[in-house]
C-alpha positions as CSV (number, residue, x, y, z in Angstrom):
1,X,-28.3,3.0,-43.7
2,X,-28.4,1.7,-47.3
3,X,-30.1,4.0,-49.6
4,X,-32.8,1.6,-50.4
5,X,-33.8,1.0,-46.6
6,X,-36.9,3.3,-46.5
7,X,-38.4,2.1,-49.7
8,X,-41.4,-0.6,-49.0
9,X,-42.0,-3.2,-51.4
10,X,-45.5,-5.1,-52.4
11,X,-46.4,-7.2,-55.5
12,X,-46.3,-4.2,-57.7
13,X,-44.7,-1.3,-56.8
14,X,-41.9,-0.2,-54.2
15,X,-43.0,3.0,-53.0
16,X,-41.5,5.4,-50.3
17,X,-44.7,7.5,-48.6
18,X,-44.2,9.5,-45.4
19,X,-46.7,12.2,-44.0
20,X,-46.2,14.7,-41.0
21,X,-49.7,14.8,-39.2
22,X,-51.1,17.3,-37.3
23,X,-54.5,17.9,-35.9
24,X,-56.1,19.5,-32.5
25,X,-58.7,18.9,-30.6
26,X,-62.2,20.9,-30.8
27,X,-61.4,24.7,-29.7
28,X,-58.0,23.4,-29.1
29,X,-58.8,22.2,-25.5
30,X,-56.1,20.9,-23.4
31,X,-58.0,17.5,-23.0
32,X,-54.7,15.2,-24.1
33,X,-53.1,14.7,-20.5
34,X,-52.7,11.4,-18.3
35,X,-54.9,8.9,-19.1
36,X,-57.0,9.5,-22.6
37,X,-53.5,10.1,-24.1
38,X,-52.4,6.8,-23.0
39,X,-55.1,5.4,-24.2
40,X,-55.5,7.2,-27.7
41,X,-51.6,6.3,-28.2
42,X,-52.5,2.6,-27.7
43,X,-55.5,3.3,-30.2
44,X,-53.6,5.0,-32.7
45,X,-51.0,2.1,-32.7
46,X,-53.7,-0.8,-32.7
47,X,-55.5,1.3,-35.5
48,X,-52.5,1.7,-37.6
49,X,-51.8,-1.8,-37.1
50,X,-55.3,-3.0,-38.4
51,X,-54.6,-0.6,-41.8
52,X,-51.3,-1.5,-42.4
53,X,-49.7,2.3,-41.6
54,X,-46.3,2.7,-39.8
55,X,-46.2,5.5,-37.0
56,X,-42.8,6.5,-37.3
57,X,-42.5,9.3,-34.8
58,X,-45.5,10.6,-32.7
59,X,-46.0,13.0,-29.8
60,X,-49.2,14.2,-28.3
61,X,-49.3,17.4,-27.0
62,X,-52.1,18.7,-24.6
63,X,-53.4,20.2,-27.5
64,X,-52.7,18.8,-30.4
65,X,-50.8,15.9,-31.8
66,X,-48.1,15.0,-34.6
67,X,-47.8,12.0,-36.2
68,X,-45.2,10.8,-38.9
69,X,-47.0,8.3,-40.5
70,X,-45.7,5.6,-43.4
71,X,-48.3,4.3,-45.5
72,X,-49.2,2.4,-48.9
73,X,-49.7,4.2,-51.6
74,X,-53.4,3.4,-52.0
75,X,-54.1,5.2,-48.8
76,X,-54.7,9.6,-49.5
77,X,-53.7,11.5,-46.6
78,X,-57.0,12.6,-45.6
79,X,-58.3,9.1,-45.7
80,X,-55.3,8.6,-42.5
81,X,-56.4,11.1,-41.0
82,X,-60.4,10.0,-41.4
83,X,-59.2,6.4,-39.9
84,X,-57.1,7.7,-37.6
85,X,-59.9,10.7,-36.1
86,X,-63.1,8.4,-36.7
87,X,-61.5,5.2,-34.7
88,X,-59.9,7.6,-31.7
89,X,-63.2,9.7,-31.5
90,X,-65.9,7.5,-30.4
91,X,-63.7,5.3,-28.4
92,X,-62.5,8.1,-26.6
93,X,-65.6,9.7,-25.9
94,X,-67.1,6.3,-24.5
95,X,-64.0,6.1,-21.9
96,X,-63.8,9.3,-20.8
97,X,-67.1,10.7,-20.2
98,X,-66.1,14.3,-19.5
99,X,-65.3,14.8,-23.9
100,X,-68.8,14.4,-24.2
101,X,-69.2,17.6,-23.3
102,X,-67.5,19.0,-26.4
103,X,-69.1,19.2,-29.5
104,X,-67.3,16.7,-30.7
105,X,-63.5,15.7,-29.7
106,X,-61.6,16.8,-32.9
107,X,-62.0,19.4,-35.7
108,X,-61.9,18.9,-39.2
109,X,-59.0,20.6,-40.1
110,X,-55.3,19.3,-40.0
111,X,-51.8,19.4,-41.2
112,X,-50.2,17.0,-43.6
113,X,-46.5,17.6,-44.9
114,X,-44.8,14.8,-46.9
115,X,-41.2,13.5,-46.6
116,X,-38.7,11.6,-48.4
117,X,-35.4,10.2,-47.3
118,X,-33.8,13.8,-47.0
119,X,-36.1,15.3,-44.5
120,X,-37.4,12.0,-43.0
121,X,-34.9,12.2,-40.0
122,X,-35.5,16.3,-40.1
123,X,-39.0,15.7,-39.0
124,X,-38.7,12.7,-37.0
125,X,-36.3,14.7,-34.2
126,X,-38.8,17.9,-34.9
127,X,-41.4,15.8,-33.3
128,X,-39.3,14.1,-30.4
129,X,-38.3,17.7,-29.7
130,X,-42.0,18.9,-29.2
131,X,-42.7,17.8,-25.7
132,X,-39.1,19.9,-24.6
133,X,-41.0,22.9,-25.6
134,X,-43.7,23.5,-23.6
């Protein structure tokens, strides 16, 4: 891989902006098994589609999730994260009935880590290696 193959180009500026994401659900619940995390994978694709954002690596764990996310410059972590909660919440919550009982379906907290072309590949197999250590 040439050194310049990360590196994403627009009109003005050629940036390089990766973020390891974390974030649970409400009381950490086990809720993200069989079919609401098929469907919020299919959401967090078609989401990060919409935005422009590239999901690199992701993994969802029955009680929290990682995501390593690519994005424009223009976009602040926590304003990923906001997209990312806001669109999966609601949705969710209409499809599967049973979230409604919580509260609501994620906290407010998460975990945000950035990456450049050193530890890109670091974090990318830390997250394919999650699901092996349950």
């Amino acid at each position: 891989m040439s050194m310049g193959a990360e590196y994403q180009h627009k009109e003005t500026c050629v940036f390089l902006c990766n973020y390891h994401l974390i974030w649970c659900p409400k009381r950490r619940r086990k809720i993200l098994q069989g079919p609401p995390t098929d469907r919020l994978e299919a959401i967090l694709r078609e989401t990060a589609a919409e935005v422009g954002f590239d999901i690199r690596a992701r993994e969802i764990m029955p009680d929290h999730l990682h995501l390593f996310v690519s994005a424009d410059p223009q976009w602040a972590p926590n304003q990923i994260v906001a997209r990312l909660k806001g669109k999966t919440s609601p949705l969710l919550r209409q499809e599967f009935p049973f979230l409604l009982k919580m509260p609501s379906l994620w906290t407010r907290s998460y975990f945000c880590s950035t990456a450049g072309n050193v530890s890109a590949d670091t974090i990318r197999r830390y997250i394919e290696t999650q699901r092996t250590r349950e």
